[in-house]
Kinemage of the C-alpha trace (Angstrom):
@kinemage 1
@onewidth
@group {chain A} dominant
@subgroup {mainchain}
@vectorlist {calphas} color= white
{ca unk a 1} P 27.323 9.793 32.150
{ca unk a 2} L 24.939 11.107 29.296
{ca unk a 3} L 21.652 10.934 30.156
{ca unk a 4} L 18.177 10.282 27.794
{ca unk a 5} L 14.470 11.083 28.330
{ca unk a 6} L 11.928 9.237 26.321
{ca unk a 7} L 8.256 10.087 27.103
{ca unk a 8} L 5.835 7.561 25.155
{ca unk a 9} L 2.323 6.415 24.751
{ca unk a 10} L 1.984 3.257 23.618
{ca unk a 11} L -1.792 1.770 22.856
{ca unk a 12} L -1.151 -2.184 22.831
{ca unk a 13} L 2.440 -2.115 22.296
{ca unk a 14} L 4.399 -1.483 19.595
{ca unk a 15} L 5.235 1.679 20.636
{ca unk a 16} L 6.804 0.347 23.543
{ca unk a 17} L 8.876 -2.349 22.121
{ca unk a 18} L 10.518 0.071 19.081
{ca unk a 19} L 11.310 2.522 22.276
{ca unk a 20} L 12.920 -0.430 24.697
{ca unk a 21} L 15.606 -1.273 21.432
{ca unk a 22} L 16.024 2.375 22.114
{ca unk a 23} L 16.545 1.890 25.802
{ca unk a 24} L 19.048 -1.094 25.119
{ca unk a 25} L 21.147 0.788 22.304
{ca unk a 26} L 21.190 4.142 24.514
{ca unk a 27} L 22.359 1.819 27.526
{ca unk a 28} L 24.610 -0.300 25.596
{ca unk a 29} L 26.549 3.401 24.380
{ca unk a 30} L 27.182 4.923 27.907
{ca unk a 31} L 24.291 6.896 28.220
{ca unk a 32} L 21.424 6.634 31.409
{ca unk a 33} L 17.972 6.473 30.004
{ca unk a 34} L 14.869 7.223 31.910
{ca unk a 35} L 11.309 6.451 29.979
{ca unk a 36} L 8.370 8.671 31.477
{ca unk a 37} L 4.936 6.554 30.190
{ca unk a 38} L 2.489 9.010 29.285
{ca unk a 39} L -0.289 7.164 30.561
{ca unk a 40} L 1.013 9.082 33.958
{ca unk a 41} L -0.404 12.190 34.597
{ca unk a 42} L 1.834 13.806 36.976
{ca unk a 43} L 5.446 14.825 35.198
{ca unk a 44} L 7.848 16.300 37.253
{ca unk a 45} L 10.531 15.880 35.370
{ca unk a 46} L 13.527 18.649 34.184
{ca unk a 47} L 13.977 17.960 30.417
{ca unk a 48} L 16.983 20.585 30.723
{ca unk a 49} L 18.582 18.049 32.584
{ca unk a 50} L 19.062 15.307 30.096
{ca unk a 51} L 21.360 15.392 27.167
{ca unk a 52} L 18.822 13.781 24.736
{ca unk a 53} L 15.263 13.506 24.801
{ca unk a 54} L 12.473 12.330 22.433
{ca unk a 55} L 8.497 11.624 22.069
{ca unk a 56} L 7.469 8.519 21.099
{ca unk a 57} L 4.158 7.749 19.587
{ca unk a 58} L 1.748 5.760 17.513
{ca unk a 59} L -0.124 7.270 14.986
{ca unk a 60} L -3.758 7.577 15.388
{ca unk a 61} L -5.443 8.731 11.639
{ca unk a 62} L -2.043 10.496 10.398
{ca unk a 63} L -1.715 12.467 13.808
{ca unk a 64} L -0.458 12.238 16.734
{ca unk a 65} L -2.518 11.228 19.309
{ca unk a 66} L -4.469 13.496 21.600
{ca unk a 67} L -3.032 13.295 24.572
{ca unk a 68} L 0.648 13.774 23.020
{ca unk a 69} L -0.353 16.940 22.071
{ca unk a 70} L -2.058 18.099 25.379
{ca unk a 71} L 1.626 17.106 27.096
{ca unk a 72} L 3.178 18.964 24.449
{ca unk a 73} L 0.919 22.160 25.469
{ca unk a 74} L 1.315 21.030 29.154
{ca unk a 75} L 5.397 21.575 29.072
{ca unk a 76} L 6.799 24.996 30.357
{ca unk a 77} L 8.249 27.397 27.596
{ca unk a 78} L 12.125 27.332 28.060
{ca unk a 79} L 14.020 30.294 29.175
{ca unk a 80} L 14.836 32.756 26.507
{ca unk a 81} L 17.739 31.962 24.514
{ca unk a 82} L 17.088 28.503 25.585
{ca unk a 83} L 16.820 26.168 22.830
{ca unk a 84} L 16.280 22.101 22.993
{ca unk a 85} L 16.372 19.857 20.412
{ca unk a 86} L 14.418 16.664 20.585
{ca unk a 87} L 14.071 13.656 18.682
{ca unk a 88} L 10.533 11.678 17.266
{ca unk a 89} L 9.921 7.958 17.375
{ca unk a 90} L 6.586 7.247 15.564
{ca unk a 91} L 4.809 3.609 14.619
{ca unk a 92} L 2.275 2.724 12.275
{ca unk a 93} L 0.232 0.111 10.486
{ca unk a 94} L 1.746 1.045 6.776
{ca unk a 95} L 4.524 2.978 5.131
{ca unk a 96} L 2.392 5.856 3.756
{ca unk a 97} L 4.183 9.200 3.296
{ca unk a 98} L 0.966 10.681 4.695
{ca unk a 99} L 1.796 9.311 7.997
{ca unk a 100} L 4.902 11.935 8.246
{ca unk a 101} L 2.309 14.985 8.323
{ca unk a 102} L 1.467 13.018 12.032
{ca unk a 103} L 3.884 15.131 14.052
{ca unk a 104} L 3.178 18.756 12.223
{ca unk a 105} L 0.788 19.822 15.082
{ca unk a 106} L 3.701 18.571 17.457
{ca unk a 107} L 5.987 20.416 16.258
{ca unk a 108} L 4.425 23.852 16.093
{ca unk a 109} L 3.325 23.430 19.754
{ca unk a 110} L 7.073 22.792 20.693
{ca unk a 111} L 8.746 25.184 18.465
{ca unk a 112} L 6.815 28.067 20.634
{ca unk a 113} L 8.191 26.527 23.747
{ca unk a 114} L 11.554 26.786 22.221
{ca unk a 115} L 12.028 23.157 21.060
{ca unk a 116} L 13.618 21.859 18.006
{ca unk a 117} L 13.522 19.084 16.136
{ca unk a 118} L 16.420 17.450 14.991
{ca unk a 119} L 15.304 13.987 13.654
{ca unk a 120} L 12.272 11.881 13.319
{ca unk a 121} L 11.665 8.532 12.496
{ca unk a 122} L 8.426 5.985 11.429
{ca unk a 123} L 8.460 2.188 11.637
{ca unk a 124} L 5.788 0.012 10.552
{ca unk a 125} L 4.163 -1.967 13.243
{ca unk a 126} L 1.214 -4.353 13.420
{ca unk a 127} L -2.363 -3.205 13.367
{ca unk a 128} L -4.107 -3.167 15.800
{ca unk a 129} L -7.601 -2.222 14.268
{ca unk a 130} L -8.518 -2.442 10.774
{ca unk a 131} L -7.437 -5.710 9.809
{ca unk a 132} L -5.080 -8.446 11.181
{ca unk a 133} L -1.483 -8.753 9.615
{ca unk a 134} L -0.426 -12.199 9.092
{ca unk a 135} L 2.757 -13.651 11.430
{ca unk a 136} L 5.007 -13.206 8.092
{ca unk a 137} L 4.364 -9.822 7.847
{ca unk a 138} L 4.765 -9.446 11.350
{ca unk a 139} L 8.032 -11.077 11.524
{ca unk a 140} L 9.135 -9.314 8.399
{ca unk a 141} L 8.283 -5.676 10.164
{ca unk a 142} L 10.139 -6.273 13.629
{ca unk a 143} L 13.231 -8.107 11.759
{ca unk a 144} L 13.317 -4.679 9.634
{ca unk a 145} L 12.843 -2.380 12.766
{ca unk a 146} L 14.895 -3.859 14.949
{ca unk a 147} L 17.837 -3.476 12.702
{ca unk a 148} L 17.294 -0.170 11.546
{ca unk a 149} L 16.362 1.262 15.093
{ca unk a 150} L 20.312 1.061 15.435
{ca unk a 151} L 20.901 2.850 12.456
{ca unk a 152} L 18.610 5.231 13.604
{ca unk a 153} L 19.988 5.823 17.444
{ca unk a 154} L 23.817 6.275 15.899
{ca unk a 155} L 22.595 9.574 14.193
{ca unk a 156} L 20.840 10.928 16.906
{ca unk a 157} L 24.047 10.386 19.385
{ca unk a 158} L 26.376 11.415 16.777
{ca unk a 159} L 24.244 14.596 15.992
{ca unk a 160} L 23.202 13.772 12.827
{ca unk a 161} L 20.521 15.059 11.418
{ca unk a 162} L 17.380 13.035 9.801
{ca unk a 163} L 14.040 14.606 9.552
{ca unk a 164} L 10.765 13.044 7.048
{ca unk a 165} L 9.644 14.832 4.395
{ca unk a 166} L 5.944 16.332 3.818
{ca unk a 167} L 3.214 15.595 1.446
{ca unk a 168} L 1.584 19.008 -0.261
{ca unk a 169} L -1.097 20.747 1.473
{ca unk a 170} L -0.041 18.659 4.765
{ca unk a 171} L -1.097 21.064 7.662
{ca unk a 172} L -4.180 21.516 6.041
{ca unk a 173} L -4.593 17.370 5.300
{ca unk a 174} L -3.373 16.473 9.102
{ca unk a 175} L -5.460 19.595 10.551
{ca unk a 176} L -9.019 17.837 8.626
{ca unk a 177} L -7.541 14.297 10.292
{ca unk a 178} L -7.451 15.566 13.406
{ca unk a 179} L -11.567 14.937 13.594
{ca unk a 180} L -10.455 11.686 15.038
{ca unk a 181} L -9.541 13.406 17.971
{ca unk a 182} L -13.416 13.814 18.606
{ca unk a 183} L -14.816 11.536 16.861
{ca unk a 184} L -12.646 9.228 18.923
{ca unk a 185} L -14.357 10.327 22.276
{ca unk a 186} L -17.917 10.083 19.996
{ca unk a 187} L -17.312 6.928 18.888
{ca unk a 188} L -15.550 5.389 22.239
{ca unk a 189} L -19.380 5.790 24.387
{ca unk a 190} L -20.471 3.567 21.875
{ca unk a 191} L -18.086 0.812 23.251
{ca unk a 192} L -20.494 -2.263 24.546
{ca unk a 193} L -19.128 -5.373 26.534
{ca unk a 194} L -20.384 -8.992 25.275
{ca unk a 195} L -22.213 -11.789 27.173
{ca unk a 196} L -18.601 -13.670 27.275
{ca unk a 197} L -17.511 -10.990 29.553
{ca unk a 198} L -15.256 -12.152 32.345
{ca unk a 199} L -15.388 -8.886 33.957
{ca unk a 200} L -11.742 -9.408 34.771
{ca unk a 201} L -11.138 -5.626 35.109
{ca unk a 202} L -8.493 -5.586 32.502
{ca unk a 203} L -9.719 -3.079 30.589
{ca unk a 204} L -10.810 -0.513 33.401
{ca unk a 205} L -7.173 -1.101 34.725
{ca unk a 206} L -4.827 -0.408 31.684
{ca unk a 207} L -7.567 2.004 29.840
{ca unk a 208} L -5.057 4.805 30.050
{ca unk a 209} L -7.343 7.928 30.528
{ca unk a 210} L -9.627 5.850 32.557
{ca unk a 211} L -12.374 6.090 30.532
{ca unk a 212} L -14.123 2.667 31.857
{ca unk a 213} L -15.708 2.462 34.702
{ca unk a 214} L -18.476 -0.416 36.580
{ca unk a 215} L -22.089 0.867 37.685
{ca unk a 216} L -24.646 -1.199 38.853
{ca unk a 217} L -22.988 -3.829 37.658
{ca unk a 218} L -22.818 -2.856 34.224
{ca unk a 219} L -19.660 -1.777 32.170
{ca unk a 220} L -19.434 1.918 31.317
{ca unk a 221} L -17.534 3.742 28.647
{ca unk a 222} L -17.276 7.130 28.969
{ca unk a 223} L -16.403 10.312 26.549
{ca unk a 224} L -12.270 10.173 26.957
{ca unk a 225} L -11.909 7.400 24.858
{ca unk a 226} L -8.455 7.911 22.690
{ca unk a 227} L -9.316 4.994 20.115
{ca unk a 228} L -6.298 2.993 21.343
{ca unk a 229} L -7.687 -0.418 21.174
{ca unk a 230} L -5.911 -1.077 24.243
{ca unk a 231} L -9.242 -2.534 25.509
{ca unk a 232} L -10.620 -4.395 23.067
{ca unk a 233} L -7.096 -5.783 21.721
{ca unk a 234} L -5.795 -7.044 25.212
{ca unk a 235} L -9.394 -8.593 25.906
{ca unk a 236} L -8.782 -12.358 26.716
{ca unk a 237} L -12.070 -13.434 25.686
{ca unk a 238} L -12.481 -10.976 22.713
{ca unk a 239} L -15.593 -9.521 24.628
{ca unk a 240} L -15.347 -5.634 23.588
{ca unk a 241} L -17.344 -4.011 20.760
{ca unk a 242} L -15.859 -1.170 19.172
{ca unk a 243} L -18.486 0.580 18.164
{ca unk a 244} L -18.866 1.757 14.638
{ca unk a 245} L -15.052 0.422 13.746
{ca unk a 246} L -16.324 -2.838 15.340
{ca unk a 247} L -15.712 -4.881 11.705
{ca unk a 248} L -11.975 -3.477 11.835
{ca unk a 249} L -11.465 -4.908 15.506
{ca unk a 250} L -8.212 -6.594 16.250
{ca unk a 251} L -7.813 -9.035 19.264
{ca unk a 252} L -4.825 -10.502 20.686
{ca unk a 253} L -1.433 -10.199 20.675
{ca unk a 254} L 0.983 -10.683 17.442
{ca unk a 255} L 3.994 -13.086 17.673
{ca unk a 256} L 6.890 -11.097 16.725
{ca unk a 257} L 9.451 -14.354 16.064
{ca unk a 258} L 7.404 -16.792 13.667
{ca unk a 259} L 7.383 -17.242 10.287
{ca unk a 260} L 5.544 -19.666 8.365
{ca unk a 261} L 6.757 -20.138 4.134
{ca unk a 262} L 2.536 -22.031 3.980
{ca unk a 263} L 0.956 -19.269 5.213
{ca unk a 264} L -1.697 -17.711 3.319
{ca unk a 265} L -1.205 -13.674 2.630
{ca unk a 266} L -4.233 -11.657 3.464
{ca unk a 267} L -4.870 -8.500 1.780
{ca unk a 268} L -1.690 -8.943 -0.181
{ca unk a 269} L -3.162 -5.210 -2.327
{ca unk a 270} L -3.124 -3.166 0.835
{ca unk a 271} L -0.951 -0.380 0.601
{ca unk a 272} L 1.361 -3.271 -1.818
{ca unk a 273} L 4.262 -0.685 -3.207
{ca unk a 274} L 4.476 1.027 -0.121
{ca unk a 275} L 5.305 -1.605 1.877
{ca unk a 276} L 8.001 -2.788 -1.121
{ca unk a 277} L 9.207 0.470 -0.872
{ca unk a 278} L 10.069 1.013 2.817
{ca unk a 279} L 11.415 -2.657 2.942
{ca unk a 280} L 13.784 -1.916 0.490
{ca unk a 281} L 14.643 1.013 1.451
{ca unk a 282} L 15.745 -0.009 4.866
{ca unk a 283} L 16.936 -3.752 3.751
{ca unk a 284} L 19.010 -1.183 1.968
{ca unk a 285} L 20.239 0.742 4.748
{ca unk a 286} L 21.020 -2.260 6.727
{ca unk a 287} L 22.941 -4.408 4.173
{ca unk a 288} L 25.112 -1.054 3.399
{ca unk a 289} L 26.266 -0.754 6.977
{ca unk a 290} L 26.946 -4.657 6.978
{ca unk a 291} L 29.257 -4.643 3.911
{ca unk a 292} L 30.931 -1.510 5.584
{ca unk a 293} L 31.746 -3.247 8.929
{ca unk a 294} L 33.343 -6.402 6.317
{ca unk a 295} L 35.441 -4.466 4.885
């Protein structure tokens, strides 16, 4: 049997759930997945040994995020001669082309460990800071993803090819972006708990470079903050400030299977003719392989 290594981060989600459709097509096809979360530190295992593997993501400020790229630099350099190919699953808020300059930095860290990337692929997910999307547009991302992610998965077991293309002056765009990075850890001791504080633990438990601690009573963030929102989106009393992004905070989870025709569109401007775009595109994509299998 074929086997598959994923490693992911996932802040609140979304990440996750395009990688499990992964998992189920992978399964569903004869091959033996294994996911390695990334929120572990210790990994111990042999990419050689799998037949596939890919790095999943969400994109934090058109890069990838921080600690993606220090597993990247933690993995050995293969044997010379030795060359891997590997596969990119990213997610995002919008469609923007800029978002494909997120895995440059990725890539030249694995290309000197003699890694190559064969294909790469973005789907729009839910915010989970700036603003809220409403259920439609939630609903109308997963329906797309989760019929594309198919589409998707057949090329990369059939050896087909699909990489993103690159806005101008990308490196140098994605290299200025990667201030987040820092100003991530700036921003994240700046974190204050409210009055309606449960003090449930939540957050200290699933901050994933445990970056919040208790003292004296009193809730602590610290300077390894990766600007995940994990914490203040999974809050069940909405009791985290963000600190200067607090007016972009997001809380609670999205439902993924409603849609409501009365429902009034927020920011219906935002990123408008992107979005158009990449539904198209993939409504597209899907109906083509649907009037194939009819015929």
């Amino acid at each position: 049997m074929k086997r598959v290594l994923i490693c992911y981060f996932s802040g609140t989600g979304n990440t996750f759930k395009v990688v499990n459709e992964y998992v189920k097509f992978f399964n569903e096809h004869g091959y033996d997945t294994t996911l390695f979360n990334m929120d572990n530190k210790e990994f111990n295992l042999n990419i050689l040994e799998y037949d596939l593997f890919g790095i999943a993501y969400p994109i934090h400020a058109f890069n990838a995020p921080s600690n993606i790229l220090k597993f990247a630099k933690s993995l050995d350099k293969l044997p010379k001669k030795t060359k891997k190919s590997y596969f990119i699953i990213k997610t995002s808020g919008e469609p923007l082309k800029l978002n494909n300059i997120s895995s440059l930095k990725l890539r030249s860290i694995l290309k000197k460990k003699g890694y190559v990337l064969t294909n790469e692929y973005h789907y729009c997910m839910p915010y989970n800071i700036i603003f809220r999307h409403t259920n439609n547009m939630v609903y109308k991302m997963w329906n797309i993803a989760s019929n594309v992610i198919p589409l998707d998965a057949t090329e990369i077991i059939n050896n087909k090819e699909s990489k993103l293309s690159y806005v101008l002056f990308g490196r140098l765009l994605a290299f200025i972006f990667r201030i987040e990075h820092w100003g991530g850890r700036f921003n994240g001791k700046h974190y204050k708990v409210n009055d309606t504080c449960l003090k449930c633990g939540k957050c200290i438990k699933n901050c994933p470079t445990n970056n919040i601690t208790i003292e004296n009573n009193e809730f602590k963030f610290n300077k390894n903050c990766l600007m995940c929102m994990r914490c203040s989106f999974n809050c069940p009393v909405d009791a985290i400030k963000i600190g200067l992004f607090n007016k972009w905070k997001v809380n609670g989870s999205y439902d993924f299977n409603s849609y409501d025709e009365n429902e009034v569109q927020t920011h219906q401007k935002y990123c408008k003719k992107s979005y158009q775009k990449y539904f198209a595109r993939n409504q597209k994509r899907i109906d083509e392989i649907k009037t194939n299998k009819n015929i």
